[in-house]
N, C-alpha and C positions, 0 to 999 in steps of 0.2 A: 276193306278186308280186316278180321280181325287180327290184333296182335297175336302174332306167332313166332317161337325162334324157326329158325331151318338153320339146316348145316348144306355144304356142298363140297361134295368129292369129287374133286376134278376141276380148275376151271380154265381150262383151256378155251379153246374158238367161243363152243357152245353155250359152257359152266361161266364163262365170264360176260358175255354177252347179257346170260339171262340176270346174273345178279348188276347187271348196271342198269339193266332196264325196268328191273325192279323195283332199285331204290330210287331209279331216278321220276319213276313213275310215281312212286309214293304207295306202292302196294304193300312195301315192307319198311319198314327201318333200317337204316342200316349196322344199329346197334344189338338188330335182333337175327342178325345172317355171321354164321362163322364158317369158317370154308379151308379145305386143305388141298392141297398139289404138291409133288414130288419136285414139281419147279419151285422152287422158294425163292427165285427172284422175281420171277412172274407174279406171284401171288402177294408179295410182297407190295410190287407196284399197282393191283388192284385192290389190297389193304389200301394204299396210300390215295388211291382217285378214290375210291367208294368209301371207305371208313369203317369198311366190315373189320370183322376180327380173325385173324388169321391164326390157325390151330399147330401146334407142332406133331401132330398125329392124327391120322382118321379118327380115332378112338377118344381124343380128346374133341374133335369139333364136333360129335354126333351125341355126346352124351345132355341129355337135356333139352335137345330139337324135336320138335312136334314135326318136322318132316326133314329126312334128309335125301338129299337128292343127289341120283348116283350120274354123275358128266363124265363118264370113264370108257374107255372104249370095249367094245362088247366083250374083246377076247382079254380085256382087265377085268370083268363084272364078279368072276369066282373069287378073285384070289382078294377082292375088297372086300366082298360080303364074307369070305374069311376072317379079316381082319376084324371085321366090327359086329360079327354072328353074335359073339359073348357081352356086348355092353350094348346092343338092342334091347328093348323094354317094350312089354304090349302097353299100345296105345300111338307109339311112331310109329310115323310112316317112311315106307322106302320109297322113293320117285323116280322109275329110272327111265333115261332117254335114251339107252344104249340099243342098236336097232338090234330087229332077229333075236330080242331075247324076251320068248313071251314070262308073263305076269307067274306063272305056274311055276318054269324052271327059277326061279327066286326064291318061291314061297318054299321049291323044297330044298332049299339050304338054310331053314328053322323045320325042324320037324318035328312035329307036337306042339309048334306058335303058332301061334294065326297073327302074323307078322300080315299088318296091311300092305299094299303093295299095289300103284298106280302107273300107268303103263303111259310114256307120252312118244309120241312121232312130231318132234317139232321139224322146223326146216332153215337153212341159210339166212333169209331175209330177218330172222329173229337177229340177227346181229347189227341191223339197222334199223330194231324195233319194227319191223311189219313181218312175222311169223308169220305162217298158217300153221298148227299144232292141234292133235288129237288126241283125244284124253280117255281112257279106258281106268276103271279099277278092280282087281283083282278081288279073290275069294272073300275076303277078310276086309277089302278096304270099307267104309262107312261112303254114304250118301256123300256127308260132309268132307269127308277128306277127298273125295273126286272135285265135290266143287272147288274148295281148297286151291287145286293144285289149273284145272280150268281156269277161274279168275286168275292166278300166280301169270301162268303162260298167257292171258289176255292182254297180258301189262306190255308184253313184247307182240303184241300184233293179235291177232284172232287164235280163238281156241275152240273147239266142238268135241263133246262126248258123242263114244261111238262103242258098238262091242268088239269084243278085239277079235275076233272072226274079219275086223272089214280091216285091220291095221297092214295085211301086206297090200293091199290096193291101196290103202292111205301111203304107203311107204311110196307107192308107184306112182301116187298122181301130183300128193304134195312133196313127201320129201324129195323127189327126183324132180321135181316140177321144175325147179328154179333152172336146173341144168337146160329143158328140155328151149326155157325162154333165152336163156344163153347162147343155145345151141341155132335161135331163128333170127337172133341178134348177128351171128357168127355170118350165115348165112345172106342176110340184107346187105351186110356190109361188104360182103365177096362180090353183090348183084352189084352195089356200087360203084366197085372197083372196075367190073365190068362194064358199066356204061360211062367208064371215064369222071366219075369225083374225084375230087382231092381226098385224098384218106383222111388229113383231118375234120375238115369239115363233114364229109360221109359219118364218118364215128358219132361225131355230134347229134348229126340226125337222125341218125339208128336211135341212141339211147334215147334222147329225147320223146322220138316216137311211141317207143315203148314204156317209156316212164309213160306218159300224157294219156297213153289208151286202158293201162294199166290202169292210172287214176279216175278213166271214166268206169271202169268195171266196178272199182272200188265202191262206187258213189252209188250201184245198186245197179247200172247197167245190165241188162242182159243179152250176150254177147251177139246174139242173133240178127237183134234189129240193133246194138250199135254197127255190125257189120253193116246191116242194108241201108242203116243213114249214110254212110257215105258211099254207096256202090250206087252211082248212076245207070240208069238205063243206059247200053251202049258207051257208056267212059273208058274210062283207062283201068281203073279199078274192077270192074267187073272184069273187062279182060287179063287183068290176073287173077281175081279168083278162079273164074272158070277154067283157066291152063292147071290150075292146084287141084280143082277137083276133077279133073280130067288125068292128072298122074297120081291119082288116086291118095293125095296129102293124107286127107282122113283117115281113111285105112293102115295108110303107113304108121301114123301117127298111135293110132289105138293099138295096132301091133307090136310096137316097142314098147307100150305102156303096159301090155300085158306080157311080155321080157321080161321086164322090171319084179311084176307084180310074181312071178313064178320061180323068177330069181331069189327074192324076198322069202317066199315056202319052203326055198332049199334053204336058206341060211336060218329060217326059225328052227326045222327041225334039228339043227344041229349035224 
């Protein structure tokens, strides 16, 4: 990637995550990342493990960043881009992760700048380096500044360009995604308990299993026939899928995921 500064506003969970996995990827420098939060111990102790440069004002860490990146939470996105409206310059870019706030309502807190402005839906596992993250750019953003910001987010896990028409299902399949495997984790390990495991040991095998199938998807599996390699005719296994698609899991499943995604349209409009 080429050399670029960036600035980051916010680095909580998300904002902090992304810049360790950045430098520690090697996608950035870490002489070339400044970053502010209203936590200044926090940021403090991510100055001190990454070696970024910590700003005493939004205003100070954005001035001279070819991208800065807004990790603030959606209902904080005005009163920032307040803050640093007047010491933006055309040619940066904004990058913001803040969900429900499409690429447009940005662009018009410059009005008369064609302020670039790149839209991301990253997800939890980006704080363990394996993201899934969506990457849209707005009116004004450049080719280059979408890829930019795609490679950036690749550094913490997978990224894909998409239009941002498809970002509240992106919100519903990946950002909500990780819950949803949480939520079958939650659920294996309640079966367990029911046919008598040790909770510890139980726990163990949950995660495991899901880490191990996980990493066979990862590897380019597709889920269908990794399913049918291990579903014997007559096994055990088939006789619990067929119970799941017999209570209709499927459907259940695609129903909450279109929740999500509806829920996501109420919160873009505002």
């Amino acid at each position: 990637m080429k050399r670029t500064r960036c600035a980051f506003l916010g680095t909580g969970n998300m904002g902090g995550a992304l810049i360790r996995g950045a430098v520690r990827s090697g996608a950035v420098s870490a002489k070339d990342l400044s970053a502010f939060d209203v936590q200044k111990r926090a940021l403090s102790r991510l100055a001190g493990d990454t070696g970024i440069r910590p700003a005493a004002s939004a205003v100070r860490a954005v001035r001279g960043a070819g991208y800065v990146f807004l990790c603030v939470k959606p209902g904080q996105v005005a009163q920032v881009l307040g803050d640093i409206s007047g010491t933006l310059e055309r040619g940066q870019c904004l990058v913001s992760i803040a969900a429900g706030v499409p690429t447009d309502r940005i662009e018009k807190h410059f009005p008369g700048r064609r302020m670039a402005v790149v839209r991301v839906m990253p997800n939890s596992p980006a704080l363990v380096g394996q993201g899934a993250a969506a990457v849209c750019g707005g009116r004004f953003a450049s080719p280059a500044q979408v890829r930019f910001v795609k490679d950036f987010f690749g550094s913490v896990g997978t990224a894909v360009v998409l239009a941002e028409r498809h970002f509240d299902a992106v919100t519903a399949v990946s950002g909500s995604g990780p819950a949803y495997v949480f939520y079958l984790a939650e659920a294996l390990g309640r079966a367990a308990e029911v046919l008598g495991l040790p909770a510890s040991e139980a726990a163990d095998l949950v995660r495991q299993t899901i880490f191990g199938a996980g990493t066979m998807l990862a590897r380019g599996g597709l889920p269908a026939e990794l399913r049918r390699q291990v579903t014997s005719p007559g096994g055990t296994t088939e006789a619990a899928v067929r119970q799941l698609a017999k209570s209709g899991w499927t459907e259940d499943l695609v129903r909450a995921v279109r929740k999500a995604r509806d829920r996501s349209r109420e919160i873009s409009r505002g």
